[in-house]
Steps between C-alpha positions, in 0.01 A plus 500: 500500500806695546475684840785727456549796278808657433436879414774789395521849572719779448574772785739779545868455612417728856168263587702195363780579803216595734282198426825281611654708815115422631418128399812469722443777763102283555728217520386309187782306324548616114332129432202664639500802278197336304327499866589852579319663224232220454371611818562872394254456238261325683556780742403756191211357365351481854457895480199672341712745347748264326453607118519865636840405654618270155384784286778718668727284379648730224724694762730257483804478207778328455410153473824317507417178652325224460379293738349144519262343773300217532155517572200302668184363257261700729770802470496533095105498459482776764738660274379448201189662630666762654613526126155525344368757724781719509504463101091654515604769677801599339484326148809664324719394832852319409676177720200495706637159700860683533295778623304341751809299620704783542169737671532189718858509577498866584178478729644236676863719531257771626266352707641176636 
């Protein structure tokens, strides 16, 4: 069974330059960019509000970049569930997975 998942996502140019200045400011190497946000999203889907938070999600434009992390077994079912649920709510929603990464990115940015 293959344990890790490599996943894609594309984000704007400002949160691309954000995303690095702080994986380096909370002293994570870029090698541990997949870390970073892995534990962003955990982070996300923790809160009882998280498809409120994904479903705002269409503020943001631009998507210039794309990024690439690798991902944890355990990490991609929770996301793929995340998927499903958010999908029930909001069934004509685009790039739900680059949205929750992203929602992820930005809480984490935000909150810490």
């Amino acid at each position: 069974m293959i344990t890790k998942h490599k996943i894609s996502f594309v984000v704007p140019e400002n949160l691309y330059v954000d995303l690095r200045e702080r994986i380096i400011g909370d002293r994570y190497g870029f090698r541990d960019k997949s870390k970073w946000i892995s534990e962003a999203i955990e982070k996300l889907l923790a809160f009882n509000n998280f498809i409120e938070l994904v479903s705002y999600g269409d503020e943001l434009h631009g998507f210039e970049k794309t990024e690439t992390i690798v991902i944890d077994y355990a990490l991609k079912t929770k996301l793929e569930e995340a998927i499903v649920k958010i999908r029930k709510e909001f069934p004509m929603i685009e790039g739900v997975k680059s949205r929750i990464v992203r929602t992820a990115i930005l809480q984490r940015l935000l909150r810490g």
